[in-house]
Structures are given as structure tokens and as C-alpha cells.
NUZA-729286 format. One line per field, with one value per residue (C-alpha): residue number from 1; residue in three letters; x, y, z. Coordinates in nm, 3 decimals, decimal comma, padded with zeros to 5 digits, m for minus. Layout:
loza: c(NUM ...)
vexgu: c(ALA ...)
px: c(X ...)
py: c(Y ...)
pz: c(Z ...)
//
This chain:
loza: c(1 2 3 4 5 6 7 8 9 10 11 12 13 14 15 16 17 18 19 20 21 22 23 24 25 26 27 28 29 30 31 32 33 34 35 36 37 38 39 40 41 42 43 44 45 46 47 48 49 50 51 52 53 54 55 56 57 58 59 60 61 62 63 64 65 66 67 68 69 70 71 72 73 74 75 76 77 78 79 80 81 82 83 84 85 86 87 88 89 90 91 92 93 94 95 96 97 98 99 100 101 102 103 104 105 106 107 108 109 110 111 112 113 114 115 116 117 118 119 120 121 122 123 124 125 126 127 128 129 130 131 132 133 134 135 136 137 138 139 140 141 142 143 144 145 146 147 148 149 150 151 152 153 154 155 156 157 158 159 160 161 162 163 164 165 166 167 168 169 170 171 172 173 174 175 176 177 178 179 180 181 182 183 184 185 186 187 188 189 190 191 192 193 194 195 196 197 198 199 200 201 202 203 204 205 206 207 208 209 210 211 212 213 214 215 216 217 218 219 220 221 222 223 224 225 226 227 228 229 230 231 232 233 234 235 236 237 238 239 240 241 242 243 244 245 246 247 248 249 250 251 252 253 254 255 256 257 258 259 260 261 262 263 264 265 266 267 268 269 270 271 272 273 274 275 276 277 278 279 280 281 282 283 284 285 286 287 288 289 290 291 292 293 294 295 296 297 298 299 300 301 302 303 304 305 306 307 308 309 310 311 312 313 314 315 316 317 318 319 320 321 322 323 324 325 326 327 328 329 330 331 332 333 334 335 336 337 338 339 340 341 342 343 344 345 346 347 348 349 350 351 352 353 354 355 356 357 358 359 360 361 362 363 364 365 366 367 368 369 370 371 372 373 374 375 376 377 378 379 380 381 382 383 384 385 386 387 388 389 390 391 392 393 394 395 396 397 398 399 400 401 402 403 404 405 406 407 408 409 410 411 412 413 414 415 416 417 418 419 420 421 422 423 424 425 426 427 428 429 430 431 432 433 434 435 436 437 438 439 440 441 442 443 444 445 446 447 448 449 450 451 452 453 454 455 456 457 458 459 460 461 462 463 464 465 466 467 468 469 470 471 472 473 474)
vexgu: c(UNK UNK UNK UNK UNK UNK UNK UNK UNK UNK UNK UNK UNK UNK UNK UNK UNK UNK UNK UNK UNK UNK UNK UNK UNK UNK UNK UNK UNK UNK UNK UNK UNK UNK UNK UNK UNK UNK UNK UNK UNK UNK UNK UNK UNK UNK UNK UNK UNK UNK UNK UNK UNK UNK UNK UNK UNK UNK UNK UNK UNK UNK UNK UNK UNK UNK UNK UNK UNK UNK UNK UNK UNK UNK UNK UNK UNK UNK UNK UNK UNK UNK UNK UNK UNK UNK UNK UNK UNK UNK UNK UNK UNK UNK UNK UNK UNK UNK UNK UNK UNK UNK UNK UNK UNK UNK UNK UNK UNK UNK UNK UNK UNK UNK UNK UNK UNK UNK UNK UNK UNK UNK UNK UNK UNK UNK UNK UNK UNK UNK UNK UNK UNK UNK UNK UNK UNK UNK UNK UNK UNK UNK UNK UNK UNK UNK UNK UNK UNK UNK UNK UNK UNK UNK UNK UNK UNK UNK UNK UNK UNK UNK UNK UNK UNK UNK UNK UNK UNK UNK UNK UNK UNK UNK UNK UNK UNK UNK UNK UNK UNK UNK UNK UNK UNK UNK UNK UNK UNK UNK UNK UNK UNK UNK UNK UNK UNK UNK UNK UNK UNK UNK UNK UNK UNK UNK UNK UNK UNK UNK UNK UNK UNK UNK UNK UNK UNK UNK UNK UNK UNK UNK UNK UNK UNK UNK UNK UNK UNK UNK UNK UNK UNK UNK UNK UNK UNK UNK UNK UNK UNK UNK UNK UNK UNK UNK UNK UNK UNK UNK UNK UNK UNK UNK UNK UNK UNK UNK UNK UNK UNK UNK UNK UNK UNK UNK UNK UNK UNK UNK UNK UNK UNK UNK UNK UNK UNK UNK UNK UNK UNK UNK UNK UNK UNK UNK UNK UNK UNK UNK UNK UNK UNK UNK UNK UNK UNK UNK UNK UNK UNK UNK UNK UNK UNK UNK UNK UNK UNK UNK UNK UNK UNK UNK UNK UNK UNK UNK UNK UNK UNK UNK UNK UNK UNK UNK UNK UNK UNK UNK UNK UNK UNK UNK UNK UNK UNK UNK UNK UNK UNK UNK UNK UNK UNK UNK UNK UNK UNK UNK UNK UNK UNK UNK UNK UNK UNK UNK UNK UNK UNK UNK UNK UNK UNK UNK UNK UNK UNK UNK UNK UNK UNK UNK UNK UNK UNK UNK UNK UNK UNK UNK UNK UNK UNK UNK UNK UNK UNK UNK UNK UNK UNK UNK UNK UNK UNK UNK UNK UNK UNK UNK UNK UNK UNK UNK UNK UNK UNK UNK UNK UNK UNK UNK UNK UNK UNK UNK UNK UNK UNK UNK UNK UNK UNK UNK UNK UNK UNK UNK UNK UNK UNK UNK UNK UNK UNK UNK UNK UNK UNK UNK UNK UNK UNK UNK UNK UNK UNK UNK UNK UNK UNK UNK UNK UNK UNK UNK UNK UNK UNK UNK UNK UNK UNK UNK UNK UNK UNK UNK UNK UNK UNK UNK)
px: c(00,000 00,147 00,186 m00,097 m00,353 m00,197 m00,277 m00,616 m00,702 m00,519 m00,755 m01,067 m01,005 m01,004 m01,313 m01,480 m01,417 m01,474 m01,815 m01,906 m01,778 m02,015 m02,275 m02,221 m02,218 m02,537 m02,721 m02,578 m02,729 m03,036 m03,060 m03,003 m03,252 m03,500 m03,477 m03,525 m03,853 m03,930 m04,093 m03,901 m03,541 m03,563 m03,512 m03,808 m03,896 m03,631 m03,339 m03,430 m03,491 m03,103 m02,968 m03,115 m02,854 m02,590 m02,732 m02,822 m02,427 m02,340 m02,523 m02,365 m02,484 m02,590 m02,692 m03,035 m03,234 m03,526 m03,757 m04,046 m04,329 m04,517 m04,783 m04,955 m05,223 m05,458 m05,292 m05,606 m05,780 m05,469 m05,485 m05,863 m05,869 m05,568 m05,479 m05,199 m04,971 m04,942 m04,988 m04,666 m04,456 m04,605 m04,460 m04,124 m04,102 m04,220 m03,911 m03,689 m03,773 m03,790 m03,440 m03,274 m03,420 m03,280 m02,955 m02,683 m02,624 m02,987 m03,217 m03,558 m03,793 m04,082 m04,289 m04,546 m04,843 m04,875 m04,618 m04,233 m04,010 m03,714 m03,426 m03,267 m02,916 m02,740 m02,904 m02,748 m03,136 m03,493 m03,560 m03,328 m03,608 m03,842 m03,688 m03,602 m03,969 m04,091 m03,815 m04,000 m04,321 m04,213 m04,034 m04,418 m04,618 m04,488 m04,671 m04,533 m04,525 m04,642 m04,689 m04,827 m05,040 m04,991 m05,085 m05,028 m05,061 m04,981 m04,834 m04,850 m04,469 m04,496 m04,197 m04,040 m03,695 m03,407 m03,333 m03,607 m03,897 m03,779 m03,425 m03,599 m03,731 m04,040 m04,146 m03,989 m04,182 m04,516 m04,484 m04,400 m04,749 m04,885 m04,755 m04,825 m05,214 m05,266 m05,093 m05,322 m05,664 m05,521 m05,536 m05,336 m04,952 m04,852 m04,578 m04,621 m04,370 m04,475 m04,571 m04,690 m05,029 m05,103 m05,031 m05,345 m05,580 m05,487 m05,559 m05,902 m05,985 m05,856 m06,138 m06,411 m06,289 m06,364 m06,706 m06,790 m06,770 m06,957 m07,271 m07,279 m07,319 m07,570 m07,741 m07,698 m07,663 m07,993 m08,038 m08,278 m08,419 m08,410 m08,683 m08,640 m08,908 m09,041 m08,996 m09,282 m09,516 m09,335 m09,428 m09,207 m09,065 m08,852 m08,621 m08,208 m08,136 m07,853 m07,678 m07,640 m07,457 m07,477 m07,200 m07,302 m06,985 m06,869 m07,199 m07,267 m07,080 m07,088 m07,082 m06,772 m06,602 m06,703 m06,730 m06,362 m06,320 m06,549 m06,364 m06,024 m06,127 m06,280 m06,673 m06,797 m06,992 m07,155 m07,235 m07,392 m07,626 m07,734 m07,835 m07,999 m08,189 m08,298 m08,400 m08,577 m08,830 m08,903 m08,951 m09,225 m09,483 m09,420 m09,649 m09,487 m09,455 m09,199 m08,838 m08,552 m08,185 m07,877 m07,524 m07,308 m06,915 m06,668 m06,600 m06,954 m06,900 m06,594 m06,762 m06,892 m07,158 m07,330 m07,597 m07,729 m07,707 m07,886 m08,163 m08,184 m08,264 m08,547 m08,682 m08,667 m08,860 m09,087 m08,940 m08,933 m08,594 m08,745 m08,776 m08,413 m08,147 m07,818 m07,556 m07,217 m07,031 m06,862 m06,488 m06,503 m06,661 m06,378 m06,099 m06,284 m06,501 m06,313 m06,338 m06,715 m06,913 m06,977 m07,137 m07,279 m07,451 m07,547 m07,762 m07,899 m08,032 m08,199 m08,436 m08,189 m08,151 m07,788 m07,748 m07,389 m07,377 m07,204 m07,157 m06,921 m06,678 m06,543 m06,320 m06,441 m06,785 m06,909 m06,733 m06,872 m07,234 m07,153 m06,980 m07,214 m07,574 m07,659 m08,024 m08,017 m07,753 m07,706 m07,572 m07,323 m07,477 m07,141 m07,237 m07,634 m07,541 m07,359 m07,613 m07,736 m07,388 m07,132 m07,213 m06,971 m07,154 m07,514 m07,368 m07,228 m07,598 m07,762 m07,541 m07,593 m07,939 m07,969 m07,729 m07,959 m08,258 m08,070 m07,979 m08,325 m08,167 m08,353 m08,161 m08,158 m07,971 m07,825 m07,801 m08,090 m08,127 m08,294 m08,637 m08,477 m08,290 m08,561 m08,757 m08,425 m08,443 m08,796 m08,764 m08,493 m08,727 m08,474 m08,696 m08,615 m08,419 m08,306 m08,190 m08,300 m08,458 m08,718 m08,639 m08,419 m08,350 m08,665 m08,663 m08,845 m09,196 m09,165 m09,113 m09,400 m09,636 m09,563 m09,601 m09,926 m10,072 m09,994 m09,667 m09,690 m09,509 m09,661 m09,409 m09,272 m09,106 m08,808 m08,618 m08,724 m09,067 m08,989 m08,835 m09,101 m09,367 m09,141 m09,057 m09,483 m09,524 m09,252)
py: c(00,000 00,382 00,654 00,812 00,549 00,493 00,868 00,853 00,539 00,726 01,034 00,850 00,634 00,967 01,119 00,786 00,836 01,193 01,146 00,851 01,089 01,337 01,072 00,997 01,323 01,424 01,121 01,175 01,532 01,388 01,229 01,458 01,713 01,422 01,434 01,802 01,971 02,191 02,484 02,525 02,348 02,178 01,814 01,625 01,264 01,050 01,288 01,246 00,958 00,886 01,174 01,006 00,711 00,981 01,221 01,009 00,863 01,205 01,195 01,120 00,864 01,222 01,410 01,367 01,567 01,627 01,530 01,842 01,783 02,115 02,237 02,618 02,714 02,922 02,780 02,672 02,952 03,200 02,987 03,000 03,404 03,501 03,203 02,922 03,196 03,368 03,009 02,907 03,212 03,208 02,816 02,927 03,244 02,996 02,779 03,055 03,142 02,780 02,706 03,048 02,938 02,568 02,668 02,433 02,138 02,072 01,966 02,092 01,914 01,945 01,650 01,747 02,006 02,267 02,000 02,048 01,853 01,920 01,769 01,908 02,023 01,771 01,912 01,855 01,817 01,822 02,122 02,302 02,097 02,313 02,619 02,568 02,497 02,827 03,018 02,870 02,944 03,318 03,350 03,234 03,441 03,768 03,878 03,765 04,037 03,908 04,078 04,403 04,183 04,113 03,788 03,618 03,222 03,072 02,670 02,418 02,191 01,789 01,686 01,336 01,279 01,012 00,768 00,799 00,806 00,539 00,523 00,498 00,851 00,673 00,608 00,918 01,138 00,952 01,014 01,381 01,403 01,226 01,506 01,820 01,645 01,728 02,017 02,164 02,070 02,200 02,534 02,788 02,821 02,556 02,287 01,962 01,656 01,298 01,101 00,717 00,784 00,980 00,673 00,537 00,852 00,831 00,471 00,537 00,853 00,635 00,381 00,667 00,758 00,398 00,384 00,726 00,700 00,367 00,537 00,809 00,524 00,344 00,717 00,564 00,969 01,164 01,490 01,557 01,858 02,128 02,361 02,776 02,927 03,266 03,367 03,599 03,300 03,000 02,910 02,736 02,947 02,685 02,433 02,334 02,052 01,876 01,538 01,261 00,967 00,648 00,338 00,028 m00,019 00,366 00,472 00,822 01,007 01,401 01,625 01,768 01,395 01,340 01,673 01,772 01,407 01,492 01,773 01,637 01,381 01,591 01,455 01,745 01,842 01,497 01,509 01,815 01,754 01,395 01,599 01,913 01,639 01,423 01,785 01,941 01,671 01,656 02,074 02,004 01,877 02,100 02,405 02,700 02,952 02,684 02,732 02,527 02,591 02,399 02,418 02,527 02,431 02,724 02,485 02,473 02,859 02,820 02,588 02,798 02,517 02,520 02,769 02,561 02,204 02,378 02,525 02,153 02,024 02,250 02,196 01,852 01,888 02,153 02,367 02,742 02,914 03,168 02,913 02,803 02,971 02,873 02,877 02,999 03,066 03,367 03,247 03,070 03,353 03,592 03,384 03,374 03,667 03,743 03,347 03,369 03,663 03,536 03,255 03,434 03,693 03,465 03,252 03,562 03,677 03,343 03,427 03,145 03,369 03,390 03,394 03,435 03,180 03,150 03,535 03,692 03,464 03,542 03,845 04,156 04,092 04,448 04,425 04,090 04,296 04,561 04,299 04,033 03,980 03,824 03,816 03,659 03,706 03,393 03,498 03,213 03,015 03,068 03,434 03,327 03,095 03,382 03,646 03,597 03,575 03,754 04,132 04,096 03,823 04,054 04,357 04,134 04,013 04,321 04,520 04,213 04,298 04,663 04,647 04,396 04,606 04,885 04,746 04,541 04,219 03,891 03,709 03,383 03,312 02,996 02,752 02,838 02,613 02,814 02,965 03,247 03,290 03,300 03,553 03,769 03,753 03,811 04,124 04,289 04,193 03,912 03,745 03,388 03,108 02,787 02,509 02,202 02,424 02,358 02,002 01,776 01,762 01,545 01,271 01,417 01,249 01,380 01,720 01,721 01,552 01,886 02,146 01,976 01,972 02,395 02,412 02,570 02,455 02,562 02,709 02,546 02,585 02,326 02,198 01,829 01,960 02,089 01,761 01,565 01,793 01,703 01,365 01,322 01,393 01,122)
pz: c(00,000 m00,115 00,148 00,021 00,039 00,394 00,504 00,306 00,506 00,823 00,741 00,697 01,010 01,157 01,053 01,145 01,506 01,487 01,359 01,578 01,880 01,800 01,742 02,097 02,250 02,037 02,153 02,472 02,482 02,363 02,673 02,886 02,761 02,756 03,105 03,194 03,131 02,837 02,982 03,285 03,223 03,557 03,606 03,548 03,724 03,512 03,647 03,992 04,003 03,775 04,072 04,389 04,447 04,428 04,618 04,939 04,914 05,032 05,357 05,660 05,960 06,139 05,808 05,641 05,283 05,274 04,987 04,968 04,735 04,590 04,381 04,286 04,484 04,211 03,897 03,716 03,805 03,664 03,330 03,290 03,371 03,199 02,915 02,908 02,832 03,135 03,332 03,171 03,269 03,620 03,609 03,521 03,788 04,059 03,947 03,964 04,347 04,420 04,275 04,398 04,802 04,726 04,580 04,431 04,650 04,659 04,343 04,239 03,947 03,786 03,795 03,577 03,565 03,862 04,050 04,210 04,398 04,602 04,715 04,992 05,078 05,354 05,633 06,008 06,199 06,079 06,207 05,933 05,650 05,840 05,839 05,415 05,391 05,560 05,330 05,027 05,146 05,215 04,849 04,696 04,879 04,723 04,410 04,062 03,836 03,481 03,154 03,425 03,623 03,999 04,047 04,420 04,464 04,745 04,808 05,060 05,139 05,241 05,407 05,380 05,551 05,449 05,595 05,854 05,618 05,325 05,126 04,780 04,564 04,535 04,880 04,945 04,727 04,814 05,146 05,088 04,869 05,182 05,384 05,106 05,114 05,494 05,465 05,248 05,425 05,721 05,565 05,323 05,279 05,564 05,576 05,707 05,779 05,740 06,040 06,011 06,103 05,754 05,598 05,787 05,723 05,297 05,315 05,528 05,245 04,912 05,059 05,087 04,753 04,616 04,790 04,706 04,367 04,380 04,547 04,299 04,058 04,219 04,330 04,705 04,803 04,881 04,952 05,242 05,315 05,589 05,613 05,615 05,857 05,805 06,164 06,176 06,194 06,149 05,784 05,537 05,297 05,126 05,172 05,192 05,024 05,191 05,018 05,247 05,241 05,434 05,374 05,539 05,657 05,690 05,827 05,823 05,638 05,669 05,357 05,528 05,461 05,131 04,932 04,949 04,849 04,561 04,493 04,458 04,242 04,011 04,106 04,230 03,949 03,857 04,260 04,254 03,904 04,092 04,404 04,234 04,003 04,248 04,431 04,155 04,125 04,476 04,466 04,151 04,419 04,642 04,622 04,379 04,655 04,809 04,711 04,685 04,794 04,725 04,836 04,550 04,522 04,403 04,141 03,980 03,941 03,705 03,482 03,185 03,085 03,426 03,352 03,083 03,258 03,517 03,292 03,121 03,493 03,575 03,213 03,297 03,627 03,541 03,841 03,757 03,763 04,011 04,280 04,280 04,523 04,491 04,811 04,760 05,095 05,125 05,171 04,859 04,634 04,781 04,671 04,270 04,245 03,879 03,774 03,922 03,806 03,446 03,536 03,852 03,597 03,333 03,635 03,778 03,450 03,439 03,735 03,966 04,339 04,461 04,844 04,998 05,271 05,588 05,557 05,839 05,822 05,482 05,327 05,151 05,232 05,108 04,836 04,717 04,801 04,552 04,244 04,244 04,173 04,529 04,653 05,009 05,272 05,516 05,841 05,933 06,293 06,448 06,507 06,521 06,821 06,985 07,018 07,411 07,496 07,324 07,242 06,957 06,788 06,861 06,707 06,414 06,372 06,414 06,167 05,899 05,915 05,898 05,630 05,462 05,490 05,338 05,009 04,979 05,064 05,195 05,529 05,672 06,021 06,023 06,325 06,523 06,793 07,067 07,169 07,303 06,955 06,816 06,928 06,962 06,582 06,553 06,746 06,525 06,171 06,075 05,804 05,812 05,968 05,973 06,217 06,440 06,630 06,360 06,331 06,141 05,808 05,637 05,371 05,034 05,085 05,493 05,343 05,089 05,336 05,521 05,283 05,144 05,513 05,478 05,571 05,946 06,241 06,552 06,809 07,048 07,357 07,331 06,984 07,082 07,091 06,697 06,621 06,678 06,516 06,181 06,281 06,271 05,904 05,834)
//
């Protein structure tokens, strides 16, 4: 073989290995960004789950990391308002302050959606997990500042420890979503570290879950119904529908068991059409000056179709719109008012009465008066309850009703329970009420049976006296 063909062989050996080197690094790359997320360039699940081994090698027998699990407070409700846009830039700031509290040695993903996960630093105690969460929490309660909006969210932190709480990401992380899950029913922006029992309360929920969504199947929940009393002379103005739910092995189940259930698991709105159907045609033999009200979630308000699934309903039943009055607590309309008032308007203008319930307890209560079409006011029975004893709770009451006289409102107290209540109600021209006082909660054919016989109750001088009188037309 000639020099030449030597080199030219020499050359093209060369070029070989050249290419196949960038081959590799280009596949290698490949990798790599396949396992860091698009929108925000964080890790994603693959990378921290490749990082984990490595990371836990550098802890010491008197070291530990935290894993923290994360999600956005408010995130749908920012991408409905202001578009996907604005969502995904919100995404990416809230990585940016979650990475800059974090720092270097630690690692923070997204695993997908409105969800983050940390690793921690080496930390020296579990306090110093807590103290990182509360820094987090801080850095995501100031505003975000986003194409000129201010837009404020807020986050709750589960807290899973290695080694004391598992050695693998996944147990890890599932016992921080464990944690995060608590933490956020046990209110806004609050951190929360595992602890065995939780394992024990998500089992006892997932199984509520299960059966829950078997009795909406099998329409084993019933609403029953509570009457409202016009407390001038005691006649029935209309009643509450409440669902119920009994599990023959759960029992009883209260509504404030299963609806957050419902809720999370996205059945809130097939719950709430069962109940208001199964409602409805109850309310068509009841007499037409007899209304109906019905617990509302936040989330029915969001839903732009819910106006017209609720027209098709009383179309269905024959129930006019006028005799429908939906509840919407105050604490949840404060948090959506923006998100809310379409729909709000577009029922209103249908005839359906709005009433604001539990009112007193929520924020920006005037203000709420003033933006949205509301009709009734429902003075929440924590301050109702409170009016013979604490002069706070009276001058609460007594303010809610001259304010509701003043801009031609209707008002319900909640909670009534005593004679003496009563009458102090009466006295002050507070219109209507509800609450054992006037008996339990009825089945739907105890409920017409009363409003057929004319729809009185007589006073009485004890609330076992009342229960009875509605226990009678059972």
C-alpha cells in the first residue's frame, strides 16, 4: 500500500471516530434534555430519580435531605382568567424562586403540571427541612409580576426525611405528597412533615374515595331537606337541600367527609347535578310559593356550561328558575369573584336567586355585596349561636341585618337552635331562619307531606318539641 492510500485510510479512520464521537455526544445530549422539562429546564422525574442514588451517598450517619413535594395554589384559576400563556410564565417564575431558596447542592424538578419537587441540601437536623420549607413558602407568597399583572398564589410543602422516612425517591416522594395532602386541608400556605399515622388517614380517604364513587353510581346519596321558617309565623318558605350519604360499613358520612373528596377527584360536578336532580323533582310537588336551595361548590361557578345544565334540569322537572337559590359561601366567592361573576350573571339573568352563605366569616364581604348579583344574605350560625352571649356576635348580627334592609336584601340566620334565639331575631325583623330548632333535616316524601298539610309549624317551647312535630309527618 502507497503513502498516500496509507494517510487517506489514516484520514478517513479519523473522521470515522470523529463522527461517531459526535454521534455519541449528540445522543448523549439527547438524553439529557430528555430528562429536563421543556418549559421550565428543571429536572423532570427520570433525572431524579437517575440523581437520587448519588445524592443520598453524600449523607452522613448524622446528616439527612429532605424530599419536599409542591404544587400552585390558584394555577387553574390563573390559566382560565388570563390564558396558558401567562400560566406558563407564572410556572417558570415559581421555578426561579424555588431554585434560587434551594440553591446548588440541593435539586428541584418538575414533575409534571402545577407539580415540584425538592431535594434538599445535607441538612445537620430536621428542624433546618423546616426552616427551608418556611423560606420557600415566604419566596411564593410575594406577588409575581407578569406581563403588568400582579398575580399572588400561594403553596403548601410535604416533608419526607431520608433515611427515617424510606431510602428509595419513590417512597420518598409519596410520602412527601402524603404530607403536602394534609398540609393543604389544614389550611393555606402551611408545611407539614410525614408522620406514620397519615399513611393510615390516605388509606381510610382512598377507601371513601372507592365507595364514594360507587354510590354516585348506584345514586346511594340523597339529599334531604331542611326547612327555612319565616320567623314571623313560622311558615315554610322553602327548603335546603342537603346530600347525604350512608356506607353500610362507613356509616354516616358528613358532607364535610365526602365533598372535598369529591372535589379532589374531580366529582364534584356529577355530585352536585345527581343531588340538584334528584331535588328538583321533589320541589315540583311541592307548592310553587316553596323554594328550593342547594349548596353550591366554588367549582360549579368556574364551569362555563353550568348555567345551561342547570336550565336543562329545571326543564326537565318543570321547576321554575325563580324558585331556585343557589348557596355559595362567602370564603369561597372571595378567593374567585373574577373566575365567578360570568357565570354568577349569566344565572342571575336566568331568574336562579344567589345567596352568599355562611356570611361573616369570609373576606371583603361588602365588596362581594356591591360585584355580584346576590339576593339573600345567610348569616353564618357561628355568630347566630352567639347572640345571648357575646355582644360581639349581637352587634355582628344586628349590623348584617340593617345592612340587609338597606340594600333590599332577603336574610336567613343559620343555626338556630334556641327559643330564646328565636324571638331575639324576631324582634330585630330578621326574616327567616333555619336550624333544628325547627327540626331535622326530612326525607323528600316527609317534606311534601308537610307542605301539602300547609306548611306551618306551631311554636314550640323546646327543639325536641320541633323535632317531633317534623318527625310526625314522616
Amino acid at each position: 500500500m502507497g503513502i498516500f492510500a496509507i494517510v487517506a485510510a489514516a484520514f478517513s479512520l479519523t473522521r470515522m471516530k470523529h463522527r461517531l464521537t459526535e454521534h455519541r455526544h449528540a445522543e448523549n445530549a439527547a438524553i439529557e434534555l430528555a430528562k429536563h422539562d421543556a418549559l421550565t429546564g428543571l429536572p423532570n422525574r427520570r433525572k431524579l430519580d437517575d440523581s437520587f442514588n448519588d445524592l443520598m451517598d453524600q449523607v452522613q450517619p448524622d446528616e439527612c435531605r429532605a424530599v419536599l413535594m409542591l404544587d400552585v395554589d390558584g394555577f387553574k384559576p390563573v390559566n382560565d382568567l388570563y390564558g396558558h400563556g401567562v400560566g406558563d410564565i407564572l410556572l417558570c417564575k415559581f421555578a426561579e424562586r424555588l431554585t434560587l431558596e434551594v440553591g446548588s447542592e440541593g435539586l428541584v424538578a418538575r414533575l409534571g403540571g402545577d407539580e415540584f419537587a425538592i431535594v434538599s441540601p445535607v441538612l445537620s437536623e430536621k428542624p433546618d427541612a423546616g426552616s427551608l420549607a418556611r423560606r420557600l413558602l415566604a419566596a411564593i407568597q410575594k406577588p409575581f409580576d407578569i406581563e403588568g399583572r400582579e398575580i399572588r398564589i400561594g403553596s403548601g410543602v410535604g416533608i419526607s426525611l431520608f433515611p427515617d422516612d424510606g431510602h428509595s425517591s419513590s417512597e420518598l416522594l409519596r410520602r412527601a405528597d402524603i404530607a403536602l395532602y394534609r398540609a393543604k386541608t389544614s389550611g393555606t400556605s402551611l408545611f407539614r412533615f410525614f408522620e406514620i399515622e397519615m399513611d393510615a388517614s390516605i388509606l381510610h380517604r382512598s377507601l371513601l374515595e372507592q365507595r364514594l364513587r360507587r354510590a354516585m353510581d348506584s345514586d346511594a346519596l340523597k339529599p334531604e331537606y331542611q326547612p327555612i321558617i319565616r320567623l314571623s309565623d313560622n311558615k315554610i318558605i322553602g327548603f335546603e337541600a342537603l346530600a347525604r350519604w350512608y356506607d353500610p360499613d362507613f356509616g354516616y358520612v358528613p358532607p364535610n367527609q365526602f365533598i372535598p373528596i369529591a372535589e379532589d377527584a374531580g366529582m364534584i360536578s356529577e355530585l352536585t347535578e345527581n343531588i340538584l336532580r334528584q331535588a328538583c323533582k321533589a320541589a315540583s310537588r311541592w307548592p310553587d310559593d316553596i323554594d328550593l336551595s342547594l349548596n353550591i361548590s366554588s367549582l360549579k361557578l368556574q364551569e362555563q356550561g353550568f348555567p345551561l345544565k342547570l336550565a336543562a334540569v329545571l326543564a326537565e322537572s318543570g321547576v321554575l328558575p325563580q324558585r331556585i337559590t343557589l348557596d355559595i359561601s362567602e370564603a369561597a366567592l372571595s378567593r374567585n369573584v373574577k373566575l365567578s361573576h360570568p357565570v354568577l350573571r349569566q344565572l342571575a339573568d336566568s331568574g336562579i336567586k344567589l345567596a352568599l352563605d355562611d356570611y361573616g366569616v369570609g373576606n371583603s364581604s361588602l365588596n362581594i355585596l356591591r360585584q355580584l348579583p346576590i339576593d339573600t344574605v345567610k348569616i353564618d350560625d357561628n355568630f347566630v349561636c352567639g347572640v345571648l352571649k357575646d355582644p360581639e356576635c349581637a352587634a355582628m348580627v344586628e349590623a348584617v341585618l340593617v345592612l340587609t334592609k338597606g340594600l333590599n336584601l332577603r336574610v336567613v340566620a343559620e343555626g338556630l337552635e334556641q327559643k330564646e334565639i328565636v324571638d331575639w331575631l324576631s324582634d330585630r325583623q330578621c326574616e327567616a331562619g333555619q336550624g333544628h330548632y325547627f327540626g331535622t333535616s326530612l326525607t323528600a316524601e316527609a317534606a311534601t307531606k308537610l307542605v301539602q298539610a300547609g306548611g306551618w309549624i306551631a311554636p314550640a317551647g323546646s327543639a325536641a318539641e320541633m323535632k317531633q312535630l317534623t318527625e310526625n309527618a314522616s
